[in-house]
C-alpha positions in Angstrom: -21.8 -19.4 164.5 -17.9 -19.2 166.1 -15.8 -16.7 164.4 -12.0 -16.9 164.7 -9.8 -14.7 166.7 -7.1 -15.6 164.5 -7.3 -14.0 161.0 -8.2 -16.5 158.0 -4.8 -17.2 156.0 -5.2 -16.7 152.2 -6.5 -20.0 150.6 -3.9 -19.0 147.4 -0.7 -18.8 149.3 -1.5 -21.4 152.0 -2.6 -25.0 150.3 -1.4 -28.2 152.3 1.7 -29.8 150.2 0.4 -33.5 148.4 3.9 -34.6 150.3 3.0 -32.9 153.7 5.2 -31.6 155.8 8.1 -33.4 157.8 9.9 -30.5 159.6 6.4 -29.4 161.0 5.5 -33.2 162.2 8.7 -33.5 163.8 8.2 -30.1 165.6 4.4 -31.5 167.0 5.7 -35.0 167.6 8.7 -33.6 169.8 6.2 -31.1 171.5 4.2 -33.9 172.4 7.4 -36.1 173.2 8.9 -33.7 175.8 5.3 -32.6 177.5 4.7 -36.4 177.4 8.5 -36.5 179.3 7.5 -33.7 181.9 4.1 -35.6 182.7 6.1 -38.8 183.0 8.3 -38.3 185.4 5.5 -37.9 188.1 5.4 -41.5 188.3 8.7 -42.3 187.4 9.9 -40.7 190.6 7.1 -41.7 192.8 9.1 -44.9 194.1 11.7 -42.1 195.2 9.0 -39.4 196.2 6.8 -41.5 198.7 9.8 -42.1 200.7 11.0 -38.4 200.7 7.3 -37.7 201.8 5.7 -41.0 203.6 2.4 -41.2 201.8 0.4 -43.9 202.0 -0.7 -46.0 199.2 -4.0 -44.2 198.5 -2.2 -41.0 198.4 0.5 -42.1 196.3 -2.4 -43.3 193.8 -3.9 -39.4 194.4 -0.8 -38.4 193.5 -0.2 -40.1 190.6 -4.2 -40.1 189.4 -4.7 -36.3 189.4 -2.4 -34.9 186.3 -4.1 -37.9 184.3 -7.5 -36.0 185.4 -6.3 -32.5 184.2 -4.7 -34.0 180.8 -8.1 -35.9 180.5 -10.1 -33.2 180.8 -7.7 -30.7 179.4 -8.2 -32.1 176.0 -11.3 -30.9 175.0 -10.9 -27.1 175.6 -7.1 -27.2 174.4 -8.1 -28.4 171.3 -11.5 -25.6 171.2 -8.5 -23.1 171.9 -5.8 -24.4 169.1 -8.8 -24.5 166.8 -9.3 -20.8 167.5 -5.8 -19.9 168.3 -3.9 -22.2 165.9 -1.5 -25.0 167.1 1.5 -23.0 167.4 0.7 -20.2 169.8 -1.2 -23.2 172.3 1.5 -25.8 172.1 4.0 -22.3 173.3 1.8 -21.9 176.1 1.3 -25.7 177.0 5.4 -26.7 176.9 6.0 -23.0 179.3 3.4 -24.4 181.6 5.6 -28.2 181.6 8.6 -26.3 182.1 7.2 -24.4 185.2 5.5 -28.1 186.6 8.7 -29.9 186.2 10.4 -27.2 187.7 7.7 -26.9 191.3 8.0 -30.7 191.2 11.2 -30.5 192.0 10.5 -28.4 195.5 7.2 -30.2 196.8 8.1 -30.6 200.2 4.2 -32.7 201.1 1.8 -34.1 199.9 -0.9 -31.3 199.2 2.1 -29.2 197.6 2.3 -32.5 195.1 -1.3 -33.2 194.4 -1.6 -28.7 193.9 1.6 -29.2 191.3 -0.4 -32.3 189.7 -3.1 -30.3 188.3 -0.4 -28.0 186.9 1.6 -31.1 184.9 -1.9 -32.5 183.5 -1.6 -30.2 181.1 1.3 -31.5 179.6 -0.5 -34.7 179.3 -3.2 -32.4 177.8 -0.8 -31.2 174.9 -1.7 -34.1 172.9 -4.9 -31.8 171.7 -2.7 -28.7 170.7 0.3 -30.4 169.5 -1.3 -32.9 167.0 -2.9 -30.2 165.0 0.9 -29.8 163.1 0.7 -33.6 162.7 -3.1 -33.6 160.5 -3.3 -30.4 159.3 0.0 -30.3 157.3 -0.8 -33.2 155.3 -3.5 -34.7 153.0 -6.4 -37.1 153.7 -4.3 -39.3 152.1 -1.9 -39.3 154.4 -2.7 -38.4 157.4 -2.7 -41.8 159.1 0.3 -42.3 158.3 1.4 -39.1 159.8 -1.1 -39.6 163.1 1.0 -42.8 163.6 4.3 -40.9 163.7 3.1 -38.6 166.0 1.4 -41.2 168.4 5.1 -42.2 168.8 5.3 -39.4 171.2 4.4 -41.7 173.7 8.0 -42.3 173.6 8.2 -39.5 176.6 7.0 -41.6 179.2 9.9 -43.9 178.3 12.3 -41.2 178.4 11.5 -40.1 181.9 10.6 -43.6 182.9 14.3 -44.4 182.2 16.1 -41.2 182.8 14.4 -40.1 185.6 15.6 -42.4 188.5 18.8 -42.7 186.3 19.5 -38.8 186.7 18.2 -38.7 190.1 20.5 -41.4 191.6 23.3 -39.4 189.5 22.9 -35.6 190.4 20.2 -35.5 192.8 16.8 -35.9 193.2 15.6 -32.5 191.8 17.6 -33.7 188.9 15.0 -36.5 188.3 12.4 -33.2 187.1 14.7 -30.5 186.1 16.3 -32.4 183.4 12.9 -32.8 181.4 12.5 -28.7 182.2 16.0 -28.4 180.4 14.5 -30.3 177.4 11.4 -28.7 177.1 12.9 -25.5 177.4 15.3 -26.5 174.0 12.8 -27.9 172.1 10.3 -24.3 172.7 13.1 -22.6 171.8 13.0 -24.7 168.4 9.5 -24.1 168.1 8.7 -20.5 168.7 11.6 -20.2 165.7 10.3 -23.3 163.3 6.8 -24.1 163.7 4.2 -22.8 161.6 0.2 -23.3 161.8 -1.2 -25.4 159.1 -3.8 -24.0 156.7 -6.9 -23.7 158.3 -9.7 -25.9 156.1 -12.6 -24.5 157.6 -14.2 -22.2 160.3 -13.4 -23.0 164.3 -16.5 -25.1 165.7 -18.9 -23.9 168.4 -18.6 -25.9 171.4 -22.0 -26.8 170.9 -21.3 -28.2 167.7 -18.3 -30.1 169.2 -20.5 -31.8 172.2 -22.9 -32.8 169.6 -21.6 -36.7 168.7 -22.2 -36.9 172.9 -26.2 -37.6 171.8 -24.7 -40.7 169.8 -24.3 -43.5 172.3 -21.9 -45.2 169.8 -19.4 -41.8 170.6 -19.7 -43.3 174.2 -18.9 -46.9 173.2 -16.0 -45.7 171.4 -14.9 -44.0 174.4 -15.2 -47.1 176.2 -12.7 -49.2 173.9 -10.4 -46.0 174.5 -10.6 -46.1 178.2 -9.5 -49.6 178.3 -7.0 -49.3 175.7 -5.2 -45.9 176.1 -6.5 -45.9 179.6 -4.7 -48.6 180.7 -1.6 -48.1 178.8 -1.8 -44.6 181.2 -2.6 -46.7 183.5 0.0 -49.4 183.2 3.2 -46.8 182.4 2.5 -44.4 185.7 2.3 -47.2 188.4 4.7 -50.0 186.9 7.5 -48.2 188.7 5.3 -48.5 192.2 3.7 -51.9 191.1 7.4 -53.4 190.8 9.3 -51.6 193.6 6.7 -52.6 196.4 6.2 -56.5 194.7 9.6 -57.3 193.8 11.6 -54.8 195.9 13.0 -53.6 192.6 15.7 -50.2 192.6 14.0 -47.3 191.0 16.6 -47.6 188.1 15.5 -51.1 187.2 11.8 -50.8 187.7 12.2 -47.7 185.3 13.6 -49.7 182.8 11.0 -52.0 182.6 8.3 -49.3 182.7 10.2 -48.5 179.5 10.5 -51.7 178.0 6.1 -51.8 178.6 6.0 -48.4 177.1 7.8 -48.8 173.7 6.2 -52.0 172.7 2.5 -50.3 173.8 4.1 -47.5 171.7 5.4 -49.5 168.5 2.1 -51.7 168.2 -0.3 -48.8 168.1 0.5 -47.7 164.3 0.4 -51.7 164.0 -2.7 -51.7 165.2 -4.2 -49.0 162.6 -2.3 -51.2 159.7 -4.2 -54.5 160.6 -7.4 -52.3 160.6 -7.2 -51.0 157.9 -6.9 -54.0 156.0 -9.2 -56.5 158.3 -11.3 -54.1 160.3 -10.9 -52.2 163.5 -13.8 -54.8 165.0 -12.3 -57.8 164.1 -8.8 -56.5 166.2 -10.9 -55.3 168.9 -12.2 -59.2 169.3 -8.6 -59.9 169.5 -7.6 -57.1 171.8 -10.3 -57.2 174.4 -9.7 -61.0 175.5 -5.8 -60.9 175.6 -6.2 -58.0 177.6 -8.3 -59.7 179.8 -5.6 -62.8 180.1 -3.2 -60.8 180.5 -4.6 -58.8 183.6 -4.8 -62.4 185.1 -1.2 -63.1 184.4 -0.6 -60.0 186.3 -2.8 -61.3 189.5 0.0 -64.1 189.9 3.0 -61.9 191.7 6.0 -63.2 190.1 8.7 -61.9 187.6 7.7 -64.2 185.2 3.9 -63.8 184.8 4.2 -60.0 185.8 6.5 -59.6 183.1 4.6 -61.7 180.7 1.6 -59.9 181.6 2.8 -56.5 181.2 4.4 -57.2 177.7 1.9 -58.9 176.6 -0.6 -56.2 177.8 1.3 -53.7 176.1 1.1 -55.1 172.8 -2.8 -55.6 173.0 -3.7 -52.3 174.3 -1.6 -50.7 171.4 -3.1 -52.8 169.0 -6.2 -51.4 170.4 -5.5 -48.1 170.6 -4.9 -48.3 166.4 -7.6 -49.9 165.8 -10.5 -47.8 168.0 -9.8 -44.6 165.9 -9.5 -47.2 162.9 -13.7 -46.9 163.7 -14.3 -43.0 164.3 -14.2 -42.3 160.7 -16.3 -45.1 159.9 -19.3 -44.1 162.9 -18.5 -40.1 162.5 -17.6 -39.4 158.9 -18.4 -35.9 158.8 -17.2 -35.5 163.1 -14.0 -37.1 163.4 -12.2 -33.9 164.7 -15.0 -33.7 167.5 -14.7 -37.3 168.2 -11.5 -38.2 168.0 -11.0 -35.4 171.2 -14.2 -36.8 173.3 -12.8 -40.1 173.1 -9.1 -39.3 173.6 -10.8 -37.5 176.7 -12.6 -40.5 178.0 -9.3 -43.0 177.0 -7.6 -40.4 179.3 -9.6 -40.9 182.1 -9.2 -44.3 181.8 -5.5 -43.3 183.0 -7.1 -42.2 185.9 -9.6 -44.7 188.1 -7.1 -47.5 187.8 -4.4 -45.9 189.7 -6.7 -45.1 192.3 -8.3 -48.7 192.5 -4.5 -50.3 193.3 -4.0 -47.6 195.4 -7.4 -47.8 197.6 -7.0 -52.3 196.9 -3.1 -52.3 198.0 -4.6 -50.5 201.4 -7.2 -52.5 201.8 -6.2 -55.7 201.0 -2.2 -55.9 201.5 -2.1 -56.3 197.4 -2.9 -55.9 194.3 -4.7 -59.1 192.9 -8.7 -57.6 193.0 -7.6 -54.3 190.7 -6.1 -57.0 188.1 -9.6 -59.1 188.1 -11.7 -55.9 188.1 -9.5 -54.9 184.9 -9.8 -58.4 183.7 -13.7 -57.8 183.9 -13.9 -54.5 182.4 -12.1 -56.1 179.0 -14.6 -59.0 178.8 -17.4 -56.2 179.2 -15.7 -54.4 176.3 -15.9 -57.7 174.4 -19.5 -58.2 175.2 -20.7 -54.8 174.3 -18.5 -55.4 171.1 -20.3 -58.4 169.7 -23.7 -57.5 170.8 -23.3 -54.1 168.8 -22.3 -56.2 165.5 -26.0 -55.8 164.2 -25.9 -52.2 163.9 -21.9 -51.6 162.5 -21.3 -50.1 159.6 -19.6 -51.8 156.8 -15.9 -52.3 157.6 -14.1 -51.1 154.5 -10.5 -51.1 153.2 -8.2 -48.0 152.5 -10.0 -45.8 155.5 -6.7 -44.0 157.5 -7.0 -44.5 161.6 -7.2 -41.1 162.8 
């Protein structure tokens, strides 16, 4: 049995509003926004760091691979500890840590200094599992997927930095590029320490036993699959555009970070899309959708030049964030009575599907001179997806409508 080390609110004074609660969604989605910010400008500034430094390609994959790790992993004992804890007093501790990483990313002066302050940044990838508790728990069954897609719209941070970053840099210096996202985080704690409020607690913490337990269901796994394509390689995609352009097309920092954006907000506006259409046709039937675009759209990318890249990475964005909709469109439908514990082991694995692919360009670019073979292999793994997909149709539940993506 897990006991709390928080005390139980009083079910009479604390009952979740039939409206919700909009200040405290804003407060969670802006945590997760300016963590998000902090983590992003790792890769944002890469272009501008592997210079400073003179790392090779397979470092400056290491580099950029190993905060995805940390956030991956991160997940599942954040989330144990905000259960326990409640959101409010985690999310604090996640956004001081951000603060600090931005800040020591700003003085790395080699490579193992960078890869040491990588771990330290994964957690604000990480924050997803402390910060999204303000996001569900305020508001009804109802309503909660409407108020899980606001909050996914934190992705918007890796935007922000993918934008700002080289923008500020070039501006006011290259520390500039990190400490204006410390600057930002620091407001917005500042905010939430005063405003934010943990939502009332429906039930007992879980034992970490209890948690792991969907791990004995191999259809938790094949869920995490579909993740670690779909959020994976939005991940993925968004950390090592601004590498994957400079080094192709020869590309200033500025305008590669632009475009990093332009890949992130369409990824970003298609994923509540994505748990819209699935609601109404079924998270399968967009998953047999998503998988082979994906898998064209890797091949548009193996063709270096600005046309199909860019066609390629749009059109990438807007099936992986149809996919990422739709994937937790199916958690509720497999796991009824887990979502919570799924929904974190497969935003854990869809994190480390942020990871490898890095690390695959990196070790092919060095191998090979460029970056065709980690486009096919990505190709391959969505046509696996789609394979695994229909052969699994016997045994899917019933697709119904009216069931919120969590």
């Amino acid at each position: 049995m897990s006991i709390p080390l928080n005390a139980t609110p009083n079910p009479a004074t604390c009952a979740v509003p039939a409206r919700g609660n909009p200040l405290q969604l804003a407060l969670g989605t802006g945590a997760f926004a300016v963590c998000f910010s902090v983590f992003g400008s790792v890769s944002a500034m890469m272009p501008i760091t592997k210079v400073r430094l003179h790392l090779t390609p397979v470092q400056t994959s290491i580099a950029i691979a190993v905060p995805v790790l940390l956030g991956s992993l991160g997940r599942i004992p954040l989330g144990i500890l905000a259960d326990r804890w409640g959101s409010q007093r985690v999310s604090l501790a996640v956004m001081a840590s951000a603060i600090l990483g931005a800040l020591a990313l700003a003085q790395v002066s080699s490579f193992s200094q960078l890869v040491a302050v990588g771990f330290f940044v994964g957690i604000s990838l990480a924050s997803f599992a402390s910060t999204i508790g303000l996001a569900s728990g305020w508001y009804p069954p109802a309503r909660q997927g409407m108020a899980l897609g606001v909050y996914g719209a934190g992705n918007i941070g890796q935007s922000l930095a993918a934008f700002g970053a080289p923008v500020l840099a070039r501006a006011l210096g290259f520390r500039w590029g990190f400490w204006a996202f410390a600057l930002l985080t620091t407001v917005w704690l500042g905010l939430f320490a005063l405003l934010a409020k943990d939502p009332p607690r429906r039930g007992p913490p879980k034992a970490l036993g209890e948690v792991l337990r969907p791990l004995r269901d191999k259809q938790s796994w094949v869920l995490g699959m579909y993740y670690f394509l779909t959020f994976g390689g939005f991940v993925a995609m968004a950390i090592y555009l601004p590498l994957l352009l400079t080094e192709l097309f020869a590309l200033t920092p500025q305008d590669a970070g632009l475009r990093t954006a332009g890949f992130v907000v369409v990824a970003t506006a298609m994923r509540p899309l994505g748990g819209v259409l699935a609601d109404r046709v079924g998270g399968r039937r967009i998953l047999k959708l998503v998988f082979p675009l994906t898998a064209a759209m890797a091949a548009l990318l193996c063709m270096p030049h600005m046309i199909t890249v860019t066609l390629g990475a749009l059109g990438m964005a807007a099936a992986i964030g149809l996919g990422n909709g739709a994937v937790f469109k199916l958690v509720p439908e497999y796991f009824p009575n887990a979502v919570g514990s799924v929904t974190g082991l497969v935003g854990a694995a869809g994190g480390l599907g942020g990871f490898f692919p890095p690390l695959v360009l990196g070790l092919v670019k060095q191998l090979t001179g460029g970056f065709t073979l980690g486009f096919v292999l990505l190709a391959l793994f969505a046509l696996a997806c789609l394979a695994v997909l229909l052969a699994g149709e016997r045994g899917a539940p019933t697709e119904y409508p009216g069931s919120q993506p969590r």
